[in-house]
C-alpha positions as CSV (number, residue, x, y, z in Angstrom):
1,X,-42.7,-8.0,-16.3
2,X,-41.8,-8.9,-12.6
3,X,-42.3,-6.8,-10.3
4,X,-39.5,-5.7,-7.7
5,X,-38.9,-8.1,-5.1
6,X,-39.9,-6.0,-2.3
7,X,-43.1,-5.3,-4.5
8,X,-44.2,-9.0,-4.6
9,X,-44.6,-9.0,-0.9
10,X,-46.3,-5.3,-1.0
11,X,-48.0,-4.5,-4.1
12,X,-47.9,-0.9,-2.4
13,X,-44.7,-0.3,-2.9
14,X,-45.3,0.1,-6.9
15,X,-43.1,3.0,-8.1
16,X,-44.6,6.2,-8.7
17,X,-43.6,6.1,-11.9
18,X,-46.0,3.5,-14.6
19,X,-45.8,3.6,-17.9
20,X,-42.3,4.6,-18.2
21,X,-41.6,2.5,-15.6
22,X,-43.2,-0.9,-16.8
23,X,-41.9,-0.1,-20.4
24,X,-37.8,-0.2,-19.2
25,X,-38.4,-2.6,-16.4
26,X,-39.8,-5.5,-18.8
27,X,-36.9,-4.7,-20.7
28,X,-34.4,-5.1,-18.2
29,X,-36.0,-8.4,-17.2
30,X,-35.7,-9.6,-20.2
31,X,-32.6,-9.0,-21.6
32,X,-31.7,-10.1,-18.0
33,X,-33.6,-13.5,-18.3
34,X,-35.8,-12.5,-15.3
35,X,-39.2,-14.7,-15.9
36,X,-42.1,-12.5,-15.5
37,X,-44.9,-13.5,-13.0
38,X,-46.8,-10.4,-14.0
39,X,-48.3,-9.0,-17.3
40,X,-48.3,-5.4,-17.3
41,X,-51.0,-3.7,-19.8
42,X,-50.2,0.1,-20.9
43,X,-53.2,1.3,-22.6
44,X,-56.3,0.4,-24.3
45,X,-58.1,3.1,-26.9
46,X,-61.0,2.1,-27.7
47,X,-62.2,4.5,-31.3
48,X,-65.2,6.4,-30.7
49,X,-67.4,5.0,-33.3
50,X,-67.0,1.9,-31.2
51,X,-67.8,3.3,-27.3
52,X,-70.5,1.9,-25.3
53,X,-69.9,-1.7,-26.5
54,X,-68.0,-2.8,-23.4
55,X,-64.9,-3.3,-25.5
56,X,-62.9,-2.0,-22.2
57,X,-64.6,-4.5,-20.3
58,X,-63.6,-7.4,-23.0
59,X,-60.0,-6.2,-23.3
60,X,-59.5,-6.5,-19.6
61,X,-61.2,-10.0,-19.1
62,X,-58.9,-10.9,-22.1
63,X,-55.7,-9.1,-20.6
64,X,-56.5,-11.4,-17.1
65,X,-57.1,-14.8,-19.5
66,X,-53.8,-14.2,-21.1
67,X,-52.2,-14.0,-17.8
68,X,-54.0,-16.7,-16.3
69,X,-53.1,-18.8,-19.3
70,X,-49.3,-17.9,-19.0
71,X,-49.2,-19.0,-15.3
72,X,-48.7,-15.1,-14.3
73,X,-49.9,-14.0,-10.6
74,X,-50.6,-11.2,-11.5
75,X,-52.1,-8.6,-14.1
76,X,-50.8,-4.5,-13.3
77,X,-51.8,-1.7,-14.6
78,X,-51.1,2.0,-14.9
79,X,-54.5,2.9,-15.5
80,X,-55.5,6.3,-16.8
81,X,-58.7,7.5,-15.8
82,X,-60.9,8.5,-18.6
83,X,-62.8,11.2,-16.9
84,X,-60.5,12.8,-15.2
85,X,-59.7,14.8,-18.2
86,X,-62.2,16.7,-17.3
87,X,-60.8,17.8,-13.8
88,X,-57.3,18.7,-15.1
89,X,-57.2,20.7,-11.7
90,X,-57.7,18.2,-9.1
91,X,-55.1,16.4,-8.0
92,X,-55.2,12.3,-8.6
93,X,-55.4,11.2,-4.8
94,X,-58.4,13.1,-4.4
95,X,-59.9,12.1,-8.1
96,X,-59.7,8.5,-7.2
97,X,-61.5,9.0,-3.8
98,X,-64.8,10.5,-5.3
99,X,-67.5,7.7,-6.4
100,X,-71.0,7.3,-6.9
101,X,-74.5,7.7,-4.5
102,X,-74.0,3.7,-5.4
103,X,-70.2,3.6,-3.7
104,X,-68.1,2.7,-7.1
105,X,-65.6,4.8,-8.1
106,X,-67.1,7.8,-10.0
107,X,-64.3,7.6,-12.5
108,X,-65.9,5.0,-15.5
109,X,-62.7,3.4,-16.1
110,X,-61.8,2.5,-12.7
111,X,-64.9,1.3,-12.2
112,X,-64.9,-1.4,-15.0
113,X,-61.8,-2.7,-13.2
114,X,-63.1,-2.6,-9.6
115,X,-66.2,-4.7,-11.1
116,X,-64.2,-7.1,-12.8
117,X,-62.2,-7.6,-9.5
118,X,-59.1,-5.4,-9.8
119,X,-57.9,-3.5,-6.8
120,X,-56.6,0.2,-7.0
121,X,-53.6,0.3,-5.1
122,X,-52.2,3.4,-5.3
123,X,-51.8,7.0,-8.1
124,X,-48.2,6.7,-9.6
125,X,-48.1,10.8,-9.8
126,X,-45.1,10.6,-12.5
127,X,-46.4,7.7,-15.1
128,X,-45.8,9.2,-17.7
129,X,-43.5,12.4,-18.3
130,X,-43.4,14.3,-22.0
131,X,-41.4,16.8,-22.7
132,X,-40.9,19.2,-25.7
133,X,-40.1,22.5,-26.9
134,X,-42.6,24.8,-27.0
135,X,-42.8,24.8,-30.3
136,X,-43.8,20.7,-30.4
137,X,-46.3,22.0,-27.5
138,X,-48.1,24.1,-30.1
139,X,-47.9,21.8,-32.9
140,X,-49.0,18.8,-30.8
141,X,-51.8,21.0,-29.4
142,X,-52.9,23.7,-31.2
143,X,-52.7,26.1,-28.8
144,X,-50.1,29.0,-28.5
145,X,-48.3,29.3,-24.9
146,X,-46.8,33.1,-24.9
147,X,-45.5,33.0,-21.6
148,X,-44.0,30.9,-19.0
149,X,-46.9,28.6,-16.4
150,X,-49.2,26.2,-16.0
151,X,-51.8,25.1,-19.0
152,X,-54.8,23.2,-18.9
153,X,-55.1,21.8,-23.0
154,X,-57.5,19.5,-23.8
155,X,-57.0,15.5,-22.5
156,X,-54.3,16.2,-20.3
157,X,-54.9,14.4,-16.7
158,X,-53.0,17.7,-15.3
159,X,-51.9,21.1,-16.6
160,X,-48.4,21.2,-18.4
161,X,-45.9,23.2,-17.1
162,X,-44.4,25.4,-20.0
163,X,-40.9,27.5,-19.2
164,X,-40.2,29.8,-22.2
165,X,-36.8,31.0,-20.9
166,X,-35.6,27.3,-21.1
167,X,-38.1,26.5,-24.4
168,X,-39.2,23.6,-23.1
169,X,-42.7,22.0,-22.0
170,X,-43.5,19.4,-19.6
171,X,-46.4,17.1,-19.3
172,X,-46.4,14.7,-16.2
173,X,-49.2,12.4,-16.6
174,X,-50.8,10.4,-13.2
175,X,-52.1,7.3,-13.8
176,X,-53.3,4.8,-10.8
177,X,-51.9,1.5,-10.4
178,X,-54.7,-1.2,-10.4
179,X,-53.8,-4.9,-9.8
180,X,-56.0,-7.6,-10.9
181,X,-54.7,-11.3,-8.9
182,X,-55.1,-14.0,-11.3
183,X,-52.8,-16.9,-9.8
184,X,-51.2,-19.3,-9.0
């Protein structure tokens, strides 16, 4: 993936969008014979048998090698917060802003970056956007949504936004870009 040109200069000026972003713009570069100067990650799940083993922490340092290796500048992420699940009501700019009595970032996740040297640049507010009828909605949750407004369902980052005149659900997800510099 390369970033825009206007985003080499200013990593700032990251889209708002992340995962759907980085998923068409690598892509484009590449069916366009862009070389990439930057790796872009989308997720890493680790199974909850294996949490607590720092297997985050090892898939990163590995994500960063691999760039390093392939001569890349630069390692981006749309990072989703794993905790902020549990806020589903507070927006993203002001998630990212809480941290610890220590001064880390109170979010788990975002910490294991900031330790490992990544920067958090910025929340792209639309990462991620999934819509469905409301039907899928139900399936895909388990829970029934018998009239039009916002619902908080469990491991959403925000509320989805159901509309049953138009039979459709929405789910925009925020993640937060984090840059890790790894070269040249």
């Amino acid at each position: 993936m390369s970033p825009e040109p206007s985003v080499e200069d200013d990593l700032t000026k990251l889209p708002d969008r992340g995962v759907d972003w980085g998923v068409e713009k690598s892509v484009l570069d590449h069916e366009s014979g862009t070389l990439p100067n930057a790796l872009m990650g989308l997720q890493v799940v680790v199974g909850k048998s294996f949490r607590g083993q720092k297997l985050s922490t090892s898939a990163t340092i590995e994500m960063v090698e691999h760039a390093k290796r392939a001569g890349l500048e630069y390692v981006v992420l749309p990072v989703r917060p794993n905790d902020k699940q549990n806020y589903p009501l507070i927006p993203m700019d002001q998630y990212i802003k809480w941290t610890t009595p220590a001064g880390l970032p109170f979010d788990g996740w975002l910490r294991v970056h900031q330790r490992l040297g990544g920067e958090t640049i910025k929340v792209c507010h639309t990462s991620m956007i999934i819509p469905g009828s409301i039907s899928d909605w139900e399936n895909w949750t388990g829970q029934k949504f018998p009239g039009s407004g916002s619902y908080v369902i469990p491991g959403a980052l925000n509320p989805i936004e159901i509309d049953t005149d138009q039979n459709i659900g929405r789910y925009v997800e925020p993640n937060v870009w984090v840059v890790h510099r790894v070269g040249p």
